[in-house]
C-alpha distance (Angstrom), angle and dihedral (degrees) to the residues before:
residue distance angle dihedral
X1 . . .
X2 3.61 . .
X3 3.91 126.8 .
X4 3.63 119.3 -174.4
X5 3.92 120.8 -164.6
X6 4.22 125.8 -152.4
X7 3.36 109.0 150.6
X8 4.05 106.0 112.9
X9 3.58 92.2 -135.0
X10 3.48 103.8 54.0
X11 3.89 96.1 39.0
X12 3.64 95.3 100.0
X13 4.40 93.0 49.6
X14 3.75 80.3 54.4
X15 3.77 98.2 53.9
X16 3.36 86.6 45.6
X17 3.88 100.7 58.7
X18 3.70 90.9 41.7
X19 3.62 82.2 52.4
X20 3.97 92.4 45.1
X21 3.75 86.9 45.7
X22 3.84 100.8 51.8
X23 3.85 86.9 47.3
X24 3.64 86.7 84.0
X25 4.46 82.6 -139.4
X26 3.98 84.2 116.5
X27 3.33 94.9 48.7
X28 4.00 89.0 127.1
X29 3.22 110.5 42.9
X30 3.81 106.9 29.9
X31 4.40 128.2 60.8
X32 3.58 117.5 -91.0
X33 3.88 117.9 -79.4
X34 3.75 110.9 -116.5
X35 3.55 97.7 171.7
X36 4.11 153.5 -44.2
X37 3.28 137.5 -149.8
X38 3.87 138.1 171.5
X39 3.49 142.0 172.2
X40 4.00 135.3 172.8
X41 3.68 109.1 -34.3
X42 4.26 97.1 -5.4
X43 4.14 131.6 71.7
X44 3.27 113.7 -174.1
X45 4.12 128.9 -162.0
X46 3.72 128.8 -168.1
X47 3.99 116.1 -170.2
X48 3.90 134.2 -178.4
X49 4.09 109.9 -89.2
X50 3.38 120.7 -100.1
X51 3.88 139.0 -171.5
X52 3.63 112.9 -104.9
X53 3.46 121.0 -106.5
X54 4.19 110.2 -112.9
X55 3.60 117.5 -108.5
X56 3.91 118.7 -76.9
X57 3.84 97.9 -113.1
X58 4.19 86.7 56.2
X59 3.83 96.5 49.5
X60 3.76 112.6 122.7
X61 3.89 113.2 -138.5
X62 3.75 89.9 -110.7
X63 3.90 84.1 61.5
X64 3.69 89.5 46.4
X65 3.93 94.3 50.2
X66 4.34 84.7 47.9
X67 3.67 94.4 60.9
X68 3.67 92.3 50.3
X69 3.52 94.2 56.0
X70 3.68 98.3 39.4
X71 4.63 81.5 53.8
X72 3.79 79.1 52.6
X73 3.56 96.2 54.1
X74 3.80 89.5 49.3
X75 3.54 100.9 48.3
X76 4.02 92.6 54.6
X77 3.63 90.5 75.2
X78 4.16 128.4 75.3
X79 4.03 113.0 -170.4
X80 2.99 123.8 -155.0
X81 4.01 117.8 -133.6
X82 4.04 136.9 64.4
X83 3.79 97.8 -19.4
X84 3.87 106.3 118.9
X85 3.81 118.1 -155.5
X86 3.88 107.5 -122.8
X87 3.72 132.8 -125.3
X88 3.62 123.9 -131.0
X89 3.93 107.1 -107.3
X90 3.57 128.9 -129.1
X91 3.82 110.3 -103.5
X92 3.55 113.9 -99.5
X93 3.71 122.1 -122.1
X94 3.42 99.8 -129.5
X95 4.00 88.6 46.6
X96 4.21 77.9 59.8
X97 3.73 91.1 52.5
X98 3.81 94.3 50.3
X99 3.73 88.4 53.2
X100 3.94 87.0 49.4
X101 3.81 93.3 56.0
X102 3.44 88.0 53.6
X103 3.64 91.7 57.2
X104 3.98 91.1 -111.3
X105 3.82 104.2 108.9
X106 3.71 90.6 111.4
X107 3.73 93.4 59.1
X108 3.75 95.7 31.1
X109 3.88 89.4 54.2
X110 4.44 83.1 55.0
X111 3.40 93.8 44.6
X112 3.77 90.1 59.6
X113 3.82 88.1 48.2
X114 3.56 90.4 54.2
X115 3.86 95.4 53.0
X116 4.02 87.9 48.5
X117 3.79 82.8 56.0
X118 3.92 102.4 49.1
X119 3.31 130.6 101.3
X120 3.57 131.7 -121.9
X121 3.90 107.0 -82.8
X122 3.89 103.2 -100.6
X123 3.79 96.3 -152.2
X124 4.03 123.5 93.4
X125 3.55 130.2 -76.8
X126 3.86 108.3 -103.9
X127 3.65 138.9 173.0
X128 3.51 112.1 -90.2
X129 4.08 134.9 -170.7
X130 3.58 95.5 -134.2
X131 4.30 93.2 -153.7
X132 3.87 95.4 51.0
X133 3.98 97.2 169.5
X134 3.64 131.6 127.0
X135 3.86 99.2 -102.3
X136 3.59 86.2 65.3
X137 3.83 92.0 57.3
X138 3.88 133.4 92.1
X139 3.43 140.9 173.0
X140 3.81 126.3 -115.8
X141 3.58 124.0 -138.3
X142 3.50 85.1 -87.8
X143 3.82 99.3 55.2
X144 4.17 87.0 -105.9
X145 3.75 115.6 144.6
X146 4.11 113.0 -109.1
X147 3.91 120.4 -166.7
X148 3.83 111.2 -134.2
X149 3.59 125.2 -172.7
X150 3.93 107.3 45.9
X151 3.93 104.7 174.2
X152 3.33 94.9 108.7
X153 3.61 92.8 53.7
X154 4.00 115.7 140.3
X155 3.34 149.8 153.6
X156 4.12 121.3 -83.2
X157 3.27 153.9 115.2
X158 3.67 88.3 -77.2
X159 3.97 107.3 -130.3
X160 3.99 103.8 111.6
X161 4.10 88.5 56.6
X162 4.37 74.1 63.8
X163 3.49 104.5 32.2
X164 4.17 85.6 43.3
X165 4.08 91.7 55.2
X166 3.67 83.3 56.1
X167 3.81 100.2 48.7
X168 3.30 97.6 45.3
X169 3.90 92.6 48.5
X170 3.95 90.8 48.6
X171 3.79 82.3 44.6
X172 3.92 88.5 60.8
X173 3.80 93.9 46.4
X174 3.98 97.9 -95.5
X175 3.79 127.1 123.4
X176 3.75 109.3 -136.7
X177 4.29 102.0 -156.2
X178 4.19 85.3 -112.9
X179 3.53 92.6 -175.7
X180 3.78 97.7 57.7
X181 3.45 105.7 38.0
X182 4.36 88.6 55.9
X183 3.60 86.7 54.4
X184 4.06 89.6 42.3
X185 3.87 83.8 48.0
X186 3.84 101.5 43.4
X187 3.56 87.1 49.2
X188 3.67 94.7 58.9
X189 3.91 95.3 42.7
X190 3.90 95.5 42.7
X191 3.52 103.0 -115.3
X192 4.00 134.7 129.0
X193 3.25 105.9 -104.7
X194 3.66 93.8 -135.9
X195 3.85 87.1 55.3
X196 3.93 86.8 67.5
X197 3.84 106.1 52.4
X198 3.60 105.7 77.1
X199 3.93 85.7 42.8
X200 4.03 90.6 49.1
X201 4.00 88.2 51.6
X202 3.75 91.6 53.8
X203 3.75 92.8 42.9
X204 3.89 88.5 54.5
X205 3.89 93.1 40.9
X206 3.74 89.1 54.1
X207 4.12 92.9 49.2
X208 4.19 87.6 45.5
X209 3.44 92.5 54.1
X210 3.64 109.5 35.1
X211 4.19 105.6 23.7
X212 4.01 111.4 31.4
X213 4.13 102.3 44.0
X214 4.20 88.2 90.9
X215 3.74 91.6 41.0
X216 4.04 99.0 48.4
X217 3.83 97.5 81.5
X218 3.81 88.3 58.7
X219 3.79 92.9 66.9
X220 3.58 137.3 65.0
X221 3.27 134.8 -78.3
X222 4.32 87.5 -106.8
X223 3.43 83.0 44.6
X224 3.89 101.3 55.5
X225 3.84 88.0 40.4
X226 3.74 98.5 56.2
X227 3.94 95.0 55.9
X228 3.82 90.0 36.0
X229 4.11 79.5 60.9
X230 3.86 88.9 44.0
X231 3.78 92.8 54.2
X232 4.11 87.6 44.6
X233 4.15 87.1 51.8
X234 3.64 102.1 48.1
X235 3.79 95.8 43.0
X236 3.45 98.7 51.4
X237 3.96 91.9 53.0
């Protein structure tokens, strides 16, 4: 599989994964490294094959309950190098306004309260994909789950790379058994699970209101409905 990047601002995310990828950190949880190259104004990254990953709305639960674990096994590692931990972003006003022609403003406008209110996550900084949906999973010739597409990889506490699998499945029309997999993936990280609900609301909260308001016009009507619900839930908790 080969993935070459161009685009001027994105050059330095894709030195980066190749960089991430070569490292040999990833070893687990990402396809074999073949080889990279880059020069001025390309990088380019050539990885082992894998199966694709079914669509979300024909995942079994077992599959479901796999790719929590395998998010787990990510997020117990913190290398060291060029990754930058991000800072939540101020929420854009035209992200407000698409939330307003949904007829959400009310609950968009108490979401943002409720991320000026939270407190800093308590939990370590991790490595994190940073695009943690199914299109960028395969299967290895084992049937183990491989993340593809690292150049958004960064340093955090690690929950949106979960609570993003699950949006963008429920996005797609699937029902990812949310319950289960936080338990599968609490489990694996060593944490209560009742320690990571309120920090798994604000993680989604934060990638409602400042990630999908340019991407909800491209979905159905279902589809826009089920996260306007999602934003309606979490705000009024």
């Amino acid at each position: 599989m080969i993935k070459v990047t161009t685009d001027p601002e994105r050059l330095r995310r894709a030195a980066l994964e190749a960089q991430l990828l070569s490292s040999g950190e990833i070893s687990d949880v990402a396809p074999e490294l073949v080889a990279s190259a880059q020069g001025t104004g390309w990088v380019a990254v050539a990885t082992r094959r894998g199966r694709p990953l079914a669509p979300a709305t024909q995942l079994t639960r077992e599959t479901w309950l796999s790719l929590a674990t395998s998010l787990a096994a990510l997020h117990r590692r913190a290398p060291e190098g060029d990754l930058l931990q991000r800072q939540p972003v101020p929420v854009a006003a035209s992200a407000h306004g698409a939330w307003k022609a949904m007829g959400a403003e009310d609950a968009a406008d108490r979401g943002i309260r409720r991320l000026a209110d939270a407190p800093t996550s308590a939990l370590p900084v991790v490595l994190v994909h940073g695009d943690s949906h199914v299109g960028n999973i395969i299967h290895d010739h084992d049937g183990a789950p491989l993340w593809i597409d690292w150049q958004e990889a960064h340093l955090g506490d690690g929950l949106a790379d979960l609570v993003f699998l699950w949006q963008r499945g429920e996005f797609a029309g699937a029902r990812p058994p949310r319950v289960e997999m936080t338990a599968r993936y609490a489990q694996q990280r060593s944490i209560h699970p009742d320690q990571l609900q309120e920090r798994l609301d604000l993680a989604e909260l934060r990638l409602l209101l400042h990630s999908w308001p340019p991407f909800l016009e491209h979905g159905s009507p279902m589809a826009r409905e089920t996260m306007r619900r999602r934003l309606v839930a979490l705000s009024s908790r």
